[in-house]
C-alpha positions as CSV (number, residue, x, y, z in Angstrom):
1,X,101.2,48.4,-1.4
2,X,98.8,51.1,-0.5
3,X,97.0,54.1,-2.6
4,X,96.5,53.8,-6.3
5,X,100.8,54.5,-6.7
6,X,99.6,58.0,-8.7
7,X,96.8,60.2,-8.7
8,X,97.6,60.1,-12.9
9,X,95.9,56.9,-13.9
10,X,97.6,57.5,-17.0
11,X,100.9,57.3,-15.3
12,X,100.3,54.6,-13.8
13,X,99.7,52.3,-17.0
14,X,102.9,53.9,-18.6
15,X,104.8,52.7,-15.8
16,X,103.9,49.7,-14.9
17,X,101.3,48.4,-17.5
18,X,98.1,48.2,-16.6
19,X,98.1,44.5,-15.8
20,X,101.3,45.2,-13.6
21,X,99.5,48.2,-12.1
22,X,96.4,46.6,-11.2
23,X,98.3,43.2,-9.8
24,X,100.7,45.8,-7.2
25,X,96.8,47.6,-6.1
26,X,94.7,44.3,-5.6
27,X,94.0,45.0,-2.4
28,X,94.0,49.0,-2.1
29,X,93.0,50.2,-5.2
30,X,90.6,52.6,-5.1
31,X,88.3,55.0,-8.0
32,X,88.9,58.4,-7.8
33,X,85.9,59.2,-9.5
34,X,83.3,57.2,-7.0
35,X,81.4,60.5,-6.4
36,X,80.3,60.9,-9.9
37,X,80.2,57.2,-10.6
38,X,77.4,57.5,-7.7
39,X,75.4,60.4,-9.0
40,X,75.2,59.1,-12.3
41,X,73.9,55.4,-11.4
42,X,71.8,56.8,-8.8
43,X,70.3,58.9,-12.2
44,X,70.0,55.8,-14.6
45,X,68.4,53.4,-12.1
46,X,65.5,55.7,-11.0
47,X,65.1,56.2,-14.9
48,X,65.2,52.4,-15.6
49,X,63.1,51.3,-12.4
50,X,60.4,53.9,-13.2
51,X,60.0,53.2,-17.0
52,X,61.1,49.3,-16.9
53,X,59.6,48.5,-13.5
54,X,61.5,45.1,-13.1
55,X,61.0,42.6,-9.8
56,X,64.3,41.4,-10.4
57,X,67.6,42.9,-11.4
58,X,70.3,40.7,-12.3
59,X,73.7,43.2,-12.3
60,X,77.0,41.9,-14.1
61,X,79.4,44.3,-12.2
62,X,82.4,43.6,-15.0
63,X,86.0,44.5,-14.1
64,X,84.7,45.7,-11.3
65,X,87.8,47.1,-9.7
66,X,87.4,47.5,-5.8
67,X,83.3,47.5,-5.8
68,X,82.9,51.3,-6.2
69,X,79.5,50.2,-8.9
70,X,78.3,47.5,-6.7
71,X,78.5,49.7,-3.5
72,X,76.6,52.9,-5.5
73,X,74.1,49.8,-6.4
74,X,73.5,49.0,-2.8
75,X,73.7,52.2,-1.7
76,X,70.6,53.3,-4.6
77,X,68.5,50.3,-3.5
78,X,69.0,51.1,0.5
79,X,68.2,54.8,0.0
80,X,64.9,54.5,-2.4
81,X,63.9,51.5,-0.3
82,X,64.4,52.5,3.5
83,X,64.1,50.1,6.2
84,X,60.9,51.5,8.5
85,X,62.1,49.8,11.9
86,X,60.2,51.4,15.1
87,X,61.6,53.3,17.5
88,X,62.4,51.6,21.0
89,X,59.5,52.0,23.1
90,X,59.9,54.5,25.9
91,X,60.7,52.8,29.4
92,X,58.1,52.7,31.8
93,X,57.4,54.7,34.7
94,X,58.7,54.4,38.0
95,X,56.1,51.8,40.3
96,X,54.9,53.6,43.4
97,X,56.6,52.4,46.5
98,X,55.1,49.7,48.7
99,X,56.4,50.7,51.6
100,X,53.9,50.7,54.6
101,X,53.7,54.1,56.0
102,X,54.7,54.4,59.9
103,X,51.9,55.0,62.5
104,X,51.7,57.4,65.0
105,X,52.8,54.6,67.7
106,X,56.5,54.2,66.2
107,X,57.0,57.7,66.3
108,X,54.9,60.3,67.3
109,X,57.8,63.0,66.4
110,X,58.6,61.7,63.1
111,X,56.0,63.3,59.9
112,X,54.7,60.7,57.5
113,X,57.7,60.3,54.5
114,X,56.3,61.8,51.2
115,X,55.3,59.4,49.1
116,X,57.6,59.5,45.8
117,X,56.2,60.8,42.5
118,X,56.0,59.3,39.5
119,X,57.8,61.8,37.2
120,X,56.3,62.0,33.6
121,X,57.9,60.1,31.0
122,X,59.9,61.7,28.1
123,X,59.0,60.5,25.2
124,X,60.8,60.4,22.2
125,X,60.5,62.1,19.3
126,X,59.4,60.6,16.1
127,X,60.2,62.1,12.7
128,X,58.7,60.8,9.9
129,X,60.9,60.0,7.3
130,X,60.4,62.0,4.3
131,X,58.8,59.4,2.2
132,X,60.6,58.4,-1.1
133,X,59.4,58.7,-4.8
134,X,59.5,54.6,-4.4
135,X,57.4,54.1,-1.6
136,X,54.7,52.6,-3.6
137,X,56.5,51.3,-6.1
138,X,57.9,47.3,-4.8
139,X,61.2,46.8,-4.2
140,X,63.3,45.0,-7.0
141,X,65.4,41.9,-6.0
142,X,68.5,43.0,-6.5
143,X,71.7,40.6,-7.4
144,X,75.0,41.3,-8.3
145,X,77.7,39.3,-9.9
146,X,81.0,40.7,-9.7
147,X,84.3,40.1,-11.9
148,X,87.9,41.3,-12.1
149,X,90.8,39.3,-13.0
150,X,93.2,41.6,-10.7
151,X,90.7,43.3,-7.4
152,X,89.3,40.3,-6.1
153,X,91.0,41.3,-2.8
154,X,90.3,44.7,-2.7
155,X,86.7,44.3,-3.9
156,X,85.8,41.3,-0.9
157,X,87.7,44.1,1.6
158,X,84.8,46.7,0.8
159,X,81.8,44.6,-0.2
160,X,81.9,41.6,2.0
161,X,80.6,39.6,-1.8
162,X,82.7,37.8,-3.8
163,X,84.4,38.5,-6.5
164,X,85.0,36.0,-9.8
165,X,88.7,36.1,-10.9
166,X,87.9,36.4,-15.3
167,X,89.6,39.2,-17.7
168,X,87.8,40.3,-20.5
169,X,89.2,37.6,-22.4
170,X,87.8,35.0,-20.2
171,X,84.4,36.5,-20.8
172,X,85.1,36.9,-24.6
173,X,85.6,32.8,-24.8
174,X,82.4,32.1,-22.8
175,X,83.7,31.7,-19.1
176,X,81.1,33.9,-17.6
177,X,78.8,31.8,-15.4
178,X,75.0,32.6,-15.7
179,X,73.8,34.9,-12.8
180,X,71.9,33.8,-10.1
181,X,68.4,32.9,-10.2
182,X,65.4,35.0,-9.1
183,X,64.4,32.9,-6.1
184,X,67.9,33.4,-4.6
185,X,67.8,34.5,-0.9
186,X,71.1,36.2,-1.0
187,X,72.0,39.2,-2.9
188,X,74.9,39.6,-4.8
189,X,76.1,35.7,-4.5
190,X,76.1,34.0,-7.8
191,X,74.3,31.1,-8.3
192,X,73.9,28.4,-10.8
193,X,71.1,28.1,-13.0
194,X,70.0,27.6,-16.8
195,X,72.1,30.2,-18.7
196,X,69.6,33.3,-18.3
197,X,70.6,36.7,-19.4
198,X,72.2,39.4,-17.1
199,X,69.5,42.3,-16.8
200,X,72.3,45.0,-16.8
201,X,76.2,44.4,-17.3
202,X,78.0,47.5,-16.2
203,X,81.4,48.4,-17.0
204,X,83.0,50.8,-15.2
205,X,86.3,53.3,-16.1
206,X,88.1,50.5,-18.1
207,X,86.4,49.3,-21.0
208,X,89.1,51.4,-22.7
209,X,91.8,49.6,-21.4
210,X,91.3,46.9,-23.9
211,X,93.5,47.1,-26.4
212,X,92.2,46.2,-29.9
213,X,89.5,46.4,-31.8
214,X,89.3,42.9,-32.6
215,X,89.0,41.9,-28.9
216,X,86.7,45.0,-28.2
217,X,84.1,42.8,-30.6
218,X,84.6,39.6,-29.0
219,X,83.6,40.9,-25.8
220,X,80.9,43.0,-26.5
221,X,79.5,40.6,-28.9
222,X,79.7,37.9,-26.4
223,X,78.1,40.1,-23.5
224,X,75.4,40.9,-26.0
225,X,73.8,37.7,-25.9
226,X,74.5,37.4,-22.3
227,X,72.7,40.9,-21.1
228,X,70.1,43.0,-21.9
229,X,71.7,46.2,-21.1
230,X,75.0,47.6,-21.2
231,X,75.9,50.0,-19.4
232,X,80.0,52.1,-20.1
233,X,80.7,55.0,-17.3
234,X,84.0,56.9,-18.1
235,X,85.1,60.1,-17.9
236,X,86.0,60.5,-21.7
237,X,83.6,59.0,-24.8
238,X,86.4,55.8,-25.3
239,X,85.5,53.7,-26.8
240,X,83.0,53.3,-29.6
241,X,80.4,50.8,-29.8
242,X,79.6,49.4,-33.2
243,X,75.7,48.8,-34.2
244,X,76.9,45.4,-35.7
245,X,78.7,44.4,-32.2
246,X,75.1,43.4,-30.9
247,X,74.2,46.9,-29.7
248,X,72.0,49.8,-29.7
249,X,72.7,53.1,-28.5
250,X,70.0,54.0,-26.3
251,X,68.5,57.4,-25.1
252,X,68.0,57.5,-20.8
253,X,66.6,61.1,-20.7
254,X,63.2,60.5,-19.1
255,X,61.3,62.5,-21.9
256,X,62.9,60.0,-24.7
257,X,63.6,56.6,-23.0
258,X,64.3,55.0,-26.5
259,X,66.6,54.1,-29.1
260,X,68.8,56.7,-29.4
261,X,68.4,58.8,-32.9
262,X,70.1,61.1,-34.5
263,X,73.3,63.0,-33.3
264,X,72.1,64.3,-30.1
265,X,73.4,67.1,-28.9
266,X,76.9,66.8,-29.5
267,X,79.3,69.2,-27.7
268,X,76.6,70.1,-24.8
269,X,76.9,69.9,-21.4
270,X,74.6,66.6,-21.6
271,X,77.6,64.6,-23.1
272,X,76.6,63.9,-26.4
273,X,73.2,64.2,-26.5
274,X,72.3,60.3,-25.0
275,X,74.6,60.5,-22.0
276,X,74.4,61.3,-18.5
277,X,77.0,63.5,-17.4
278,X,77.3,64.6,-13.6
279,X,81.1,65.5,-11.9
280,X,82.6,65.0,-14.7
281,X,81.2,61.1,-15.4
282,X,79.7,60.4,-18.4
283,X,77.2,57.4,-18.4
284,X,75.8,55.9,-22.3
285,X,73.6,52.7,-22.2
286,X,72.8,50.6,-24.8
287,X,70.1,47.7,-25.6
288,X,71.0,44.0,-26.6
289,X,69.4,43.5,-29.8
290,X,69.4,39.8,-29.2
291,X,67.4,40.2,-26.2
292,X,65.1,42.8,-27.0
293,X,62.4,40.7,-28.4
294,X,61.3,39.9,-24.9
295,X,60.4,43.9,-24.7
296,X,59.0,44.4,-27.7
């Protein structure tokens, strides 16, 4: 099975459920949206690094389809970090020959052969990078933790990591293994530890696949006490987060960067006022309230 069956997502779930659809595109499925999902995580981490400043970031990449959050991740880190390796050195010149010259006694007829000349060397050159808003600001260790029930294939084809085979449910009763710990050499392998939070738990395009309310506050309550931030990209507002589900709404606009107040500007380009919106992918954050003491 190749491709993602239709271009209409919608038509896809209406013919084969999503379960079914998602179990016949393990290992080929692929988010249209990728694009936007980059832009706006590439928006919201140079927010959060620059007002959080964290040395570690600990990413629950949940239901995370074929690795389309995890690669934008990878990708955000590598470009605001670049690696400054040094050019190859130039070769080095030609050595003059040592080859005696003939006298006049072995041939009197013959002029002395020109000695060869040691051409100049090209040297490369060596454009300076333009140097990134981050340069003086330390990389973050970054690790991520990835989970879908149904992708595990296709997610290992494009990342290379692993992928943890638990639904929503499975996260609901408790199943999520802690994330790796800081001093961990490899990033994006999960580890064991003592249960520490998740720094940020990103869901992306299918927190509105699940189906009732009921189980929509099992999870999120659950993932509340095991992550500080939450983090929904879509490319509608589904679904709504309760206040009593754990969470706070929480305003990323660089001016604001706090809880989010009031109504925002609902209707504008901007989403609603606390989003990020860019191509067409809207990006809301919230704050676990169980974990925010360690801000505060």
């Amino acid at each position: 099975m190749s491709g993602n069956l239709s271009h209409s997502m919608r038509n896809n779930y209406d013919t084969h459920g999503v379960s079914g659809y998602y179990e016949k595109v393990a290992e080929s499925y692929r988010n249209p949206h990728f694009g936007g999902l980059k832009k706006v995580l590439n928006e919201f981490m140079d927010r959060y690094v620059t007002q959080e400043k964290p040395t570690t970031i600990r990413i629950l990449d949940l239901a995370a389809g074929s690795g389309e959050a995890t690669e934008a991740f990878l990708n955000w880190k590598a470009t605001r970090w670049p690696s400054s390796a040094a050019p190859p050195a130039p070769s080095p010149p030609p050595a003059p020959s040592t080859e005696p010259s003939p006298t006049a006694s072995s041939s009197s007829a013959l002029p002395p052969p020109r000695q060869p000349v040691a051409r100049p060397v090209v040297r490369p050159v060596v454009r300076p990078n333009r140097p990134s808003a981050f340069a003086a600001v330390p990389p973050p260790t970054l690790t991520i933790t990835a989970a879908d029930p149904f992708t595990s294939p296709a997610y290992l084809a494009r990342t290379g990591l692993p992928c943890l085979e638990l639904s929503f449910a499975d996260v609901a009763a408790g199943k999520l293994p802690p994330p790796p710990p800081p001093s961990s050499a490899a990033e994006g392998t999960p580890g064991t530890a003592e249960p520490e939070p998740y720094d940020i738990v990103i869901i992306s395009f299918a927190l509105h696949l699940v189906e009732t309310t009921s189980e929509l506050w099992a999870l999120l309550t659950e993932l509340s006490k095991r992550a500080k931030w939450l983090i929904v990209t879509a490319p509608h507002k589904k679904p709504d987060v309760k206040p009593s589900w754990g969470w706070s709404r929480w305003d990323p606009s660089p001016k604001v960067w706090g809880p989010a107040e009031g109504r925002g500007n609902v209707g504008g380009a901007g989403g609603d006022g606390f989003e990020i919106v860019l191509d067409r992918v809207r990006l809301r954050v919230w704050r676990s309230e169980e974990h925010w003491s360690a801000y505060e």
